[in-house]
N, C-alpha and C positions, 0 to 999 in steps of 0.2 A: 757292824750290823748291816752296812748297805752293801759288804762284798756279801755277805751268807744271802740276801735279798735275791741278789746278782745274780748266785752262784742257782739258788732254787728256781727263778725266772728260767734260766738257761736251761737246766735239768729239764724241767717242764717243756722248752719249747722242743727240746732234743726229741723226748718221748714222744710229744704229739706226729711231727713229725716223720718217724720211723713207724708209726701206725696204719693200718690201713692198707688196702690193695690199689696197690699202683699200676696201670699198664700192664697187668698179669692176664694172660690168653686163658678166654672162657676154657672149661673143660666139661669132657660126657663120661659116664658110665652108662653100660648097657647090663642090667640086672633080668635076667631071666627066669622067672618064675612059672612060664609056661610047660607047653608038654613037647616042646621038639627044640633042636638047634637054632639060635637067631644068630642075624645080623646086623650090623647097621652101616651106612654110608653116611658123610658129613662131606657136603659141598661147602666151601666157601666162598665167601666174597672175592678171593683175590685167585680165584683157577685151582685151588687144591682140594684132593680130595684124599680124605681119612678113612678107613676101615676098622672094623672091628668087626670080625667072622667067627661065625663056628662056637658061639657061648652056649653052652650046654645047659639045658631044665637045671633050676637049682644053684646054678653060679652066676657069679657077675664080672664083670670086664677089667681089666685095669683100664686106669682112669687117661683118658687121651686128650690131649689139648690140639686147639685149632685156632685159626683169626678169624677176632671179632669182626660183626658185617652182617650182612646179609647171607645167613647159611641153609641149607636147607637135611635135616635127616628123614633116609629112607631105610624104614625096620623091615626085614623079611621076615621069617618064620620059615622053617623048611615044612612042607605041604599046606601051606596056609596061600592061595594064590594071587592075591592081591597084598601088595605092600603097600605101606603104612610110612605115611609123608606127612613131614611139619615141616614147614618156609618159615622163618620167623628172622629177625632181626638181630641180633645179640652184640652184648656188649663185652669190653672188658669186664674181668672178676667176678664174671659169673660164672658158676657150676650147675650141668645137669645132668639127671638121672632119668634115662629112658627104660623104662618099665615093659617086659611081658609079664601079662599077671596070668595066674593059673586057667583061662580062661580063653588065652592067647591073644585076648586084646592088650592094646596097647597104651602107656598112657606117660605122660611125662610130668617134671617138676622142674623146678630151680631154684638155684639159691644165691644172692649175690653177697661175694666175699668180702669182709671189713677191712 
């Protein structure tokens, strides 16, 4: 009786354990619902920078990872003349979705992962 005790304490600690997001790099999608081609740029905290160009009305990006930190995304719009900048801070295990909505404004979300 106290090895099966044993043996389900274990189990149990195993699975908590192997749960959750560990040190996994935030990621973006750029979904375009607008009326022209977008872009986006993601600075990071440590000098790098990520792109994702040329997402066509109607589609959305594969999904791009970067380091967490202090990042900054700049969305363009082709003929739209002013781009569209979020600064924000991000952490590990989180996921966002940058939005052109039919409208060509722009808007985001996030989700942080378990």
């Amino acid at each position: 009786m106290k090895t099966a005790a044993i043996l389900v304490l274990s189990t149990f600690i195993f699975i908590l354990s192997g749960c959750g997001c560990k040190n996994e790099s935030p990621s973006v999608i750029l979904k375009n619902s607008g009326s022209a081609k977008a872009s986006i740029q993601i600075k990071t905290s440590n000098g790098n920078t990520e792109n994702i160009n040329n997402v066509d009305p109607g589609w959305q990006s594969e999904e791009r990872t970067f380091a967490a930190g202090s990042i900054e995304f700049t969305v363009t719009i082709q003929g739209v003349a002013e781009p569209v900048v979020y600064a924000l801070t991000v952490d590990d295990c989180a996921d966002y979705v940058v939005s052109i909505n039919p409208d060509n404004t722009v808007t985001s979300s996030s989700d942080e992962r378990d």
